[in-house]
C-alpha positions as CSV (number, residue, x, y, z in Angstrom):
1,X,-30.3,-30.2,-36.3
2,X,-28.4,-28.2,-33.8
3,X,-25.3,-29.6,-31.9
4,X,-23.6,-27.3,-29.4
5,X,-21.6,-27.4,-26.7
6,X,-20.7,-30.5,-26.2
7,X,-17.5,-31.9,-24.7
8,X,-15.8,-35.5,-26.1
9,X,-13.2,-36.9,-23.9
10,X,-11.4,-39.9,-24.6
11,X,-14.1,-41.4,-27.0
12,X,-12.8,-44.5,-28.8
13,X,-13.5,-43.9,-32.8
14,X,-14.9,-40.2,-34.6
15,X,-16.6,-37.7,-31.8
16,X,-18.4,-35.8,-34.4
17,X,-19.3,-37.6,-37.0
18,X,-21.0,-36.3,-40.6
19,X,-20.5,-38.2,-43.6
20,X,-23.4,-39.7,-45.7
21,X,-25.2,-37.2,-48.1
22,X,-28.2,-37.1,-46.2
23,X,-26.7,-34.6,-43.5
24,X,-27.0,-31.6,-44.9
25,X,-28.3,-28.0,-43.3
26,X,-27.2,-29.2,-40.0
27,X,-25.3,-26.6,-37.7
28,X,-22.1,-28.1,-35.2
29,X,-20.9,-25.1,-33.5
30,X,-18.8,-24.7,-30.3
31,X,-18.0,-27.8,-29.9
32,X,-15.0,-29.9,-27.8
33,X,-12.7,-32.8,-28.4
34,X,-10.3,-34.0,-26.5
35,X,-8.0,-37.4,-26.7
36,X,-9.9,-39.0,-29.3
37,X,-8.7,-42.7,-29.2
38,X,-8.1,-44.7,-32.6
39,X,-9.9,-48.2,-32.6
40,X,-9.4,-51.3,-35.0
41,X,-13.0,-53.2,-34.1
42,X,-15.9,-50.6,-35.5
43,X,-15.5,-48.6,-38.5
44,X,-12.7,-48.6,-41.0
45,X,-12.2,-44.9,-40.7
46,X,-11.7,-45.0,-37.1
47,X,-8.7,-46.6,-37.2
48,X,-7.5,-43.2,-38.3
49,X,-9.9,-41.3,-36.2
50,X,-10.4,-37.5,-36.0
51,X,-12.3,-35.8,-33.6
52,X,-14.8,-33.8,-35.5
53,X,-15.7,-36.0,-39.5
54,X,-17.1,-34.4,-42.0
55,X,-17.3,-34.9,-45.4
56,X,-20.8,-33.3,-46.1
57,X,-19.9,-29.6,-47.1
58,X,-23.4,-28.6,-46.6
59,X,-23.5,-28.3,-43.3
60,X,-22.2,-25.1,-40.9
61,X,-19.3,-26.0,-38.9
62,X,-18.1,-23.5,-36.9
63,X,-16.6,-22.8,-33.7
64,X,-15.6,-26.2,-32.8
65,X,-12.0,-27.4,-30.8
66,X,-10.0,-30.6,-31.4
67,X,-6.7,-31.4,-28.8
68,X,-5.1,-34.5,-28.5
69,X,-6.5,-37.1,-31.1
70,X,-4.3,-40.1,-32.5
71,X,-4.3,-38.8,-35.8
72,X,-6.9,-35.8,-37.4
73,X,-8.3,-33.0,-35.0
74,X,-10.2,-32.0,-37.8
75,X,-10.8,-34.0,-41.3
76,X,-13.0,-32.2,-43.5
């Protein structure tokens, strides 16, 4: 799968969001997030949130901007 240019802007919880093992070979390039907004009612991680999530190393991730999240731009 291919996601590009695409603009978050105050999105409550993760923008871009990879994390189960399943994801792999995808490419998220040139990307933007801006203001992403921490929330206590959905997922436990997005009470921390960061703009682009990704815990699946398999995956290209390139080319991508984070600005002015509650807490991660970028947790990989």
């Amino acid at each position: 799968m291919l996601v590009e240019k695409n603009v978050g802007y105050r999105v409550h919880g993760h923008n871009f969001f990879v994390e189960d093992g399943i994801e792999t070979h995808n490419i998220i390039r040139n990307n933007l997030a801006i203001s992403s907004l921490a929330v206590t009612n959905m997922l436990q991680t997005d009470t921390s949130v960061a703009s682009f999530w990704i815990t699946n190393p398999t995956n290209d991730f390139y080319g991508n901007r984070a600005a002015g999240s509650d807490f991660y731009g970028i947790w990989y």
